[in-house]
C-alpha positions in Angstrom: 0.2 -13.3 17.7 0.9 -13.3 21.1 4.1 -12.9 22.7 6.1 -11.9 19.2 7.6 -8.9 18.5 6.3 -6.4 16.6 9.4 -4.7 15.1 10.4 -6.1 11.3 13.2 -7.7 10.8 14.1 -6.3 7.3 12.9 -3.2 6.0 13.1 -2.4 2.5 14.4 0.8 0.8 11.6 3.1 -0.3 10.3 3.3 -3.4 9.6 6.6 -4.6 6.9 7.1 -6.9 7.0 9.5 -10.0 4.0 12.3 -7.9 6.6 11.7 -5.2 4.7 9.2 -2.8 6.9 6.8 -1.3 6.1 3.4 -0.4 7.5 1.1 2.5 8.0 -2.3 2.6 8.5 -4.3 5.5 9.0 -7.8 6.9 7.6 -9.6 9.9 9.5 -12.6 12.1 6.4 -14.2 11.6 5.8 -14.3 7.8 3.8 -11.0 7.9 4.7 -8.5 5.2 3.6 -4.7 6.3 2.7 -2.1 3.7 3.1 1.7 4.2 2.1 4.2 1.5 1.9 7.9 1.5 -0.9 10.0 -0.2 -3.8 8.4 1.5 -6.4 7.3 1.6 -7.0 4.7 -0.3 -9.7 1.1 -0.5 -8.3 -1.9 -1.2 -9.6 -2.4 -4.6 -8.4 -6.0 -5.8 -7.1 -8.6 -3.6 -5.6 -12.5 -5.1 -4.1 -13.8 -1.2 -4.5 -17.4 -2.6 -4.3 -18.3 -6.4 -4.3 -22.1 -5.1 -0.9 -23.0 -5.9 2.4 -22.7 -3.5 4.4 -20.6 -5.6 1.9 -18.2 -6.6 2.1 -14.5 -5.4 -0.3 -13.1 -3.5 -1.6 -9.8 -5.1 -2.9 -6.3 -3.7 -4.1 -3.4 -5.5 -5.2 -0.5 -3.9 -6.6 3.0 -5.3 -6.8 6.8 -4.1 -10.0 6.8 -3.2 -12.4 4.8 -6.0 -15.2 2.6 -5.8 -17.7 5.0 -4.7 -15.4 6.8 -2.1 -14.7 11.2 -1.8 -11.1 10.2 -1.5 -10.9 9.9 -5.4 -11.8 13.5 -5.7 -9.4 14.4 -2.3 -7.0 13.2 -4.6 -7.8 14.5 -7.8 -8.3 17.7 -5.9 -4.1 17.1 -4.4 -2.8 16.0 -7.9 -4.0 19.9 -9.8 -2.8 21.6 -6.6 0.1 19.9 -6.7 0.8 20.4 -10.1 -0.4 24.2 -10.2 -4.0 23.7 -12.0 
């Protein structure tokens, strides 16, 4: 979109996860919601943007690394180090 600003106008308060990644929220003048997520990387695994009614939510699910991808074993491979195995 031409001409608007890229900067959110509201950004949300982390949300820590319980293996410590955090995940941040943000807002766009235009409508646009940004995503950030640490631990990557991940493939968009499920997606509902239009469930054909106006007040349903739009849904997103992502994964470390599934569906065929070496990031599922990058992460596997993080999680035991993490946790000392």
């Amino acid at each position: 979109m031409a001409g608007q600003s890229h900067e959110p106008h509201f950004r949300a308060d982390p949300i820590r996860l319980p293996d410590g990644r955090e995940i941040h929220v943000s807002a766009f003048p235009d409508g646009s919601i940004g995503f950030r997520i640490g631990g990557q990387p991940y493939v968009l695994t499920e997606a509902h943007l239009n469930r054909g009614h106006p007040t349903s939510m739009a849904y997103l699910r992502i994964s470390p690394g599934k569906q065929g991808s070496s990031a599922s074993y990058n992460y596997t491979e993080w999680l035991e180090s993490k946790n000392g195995g």
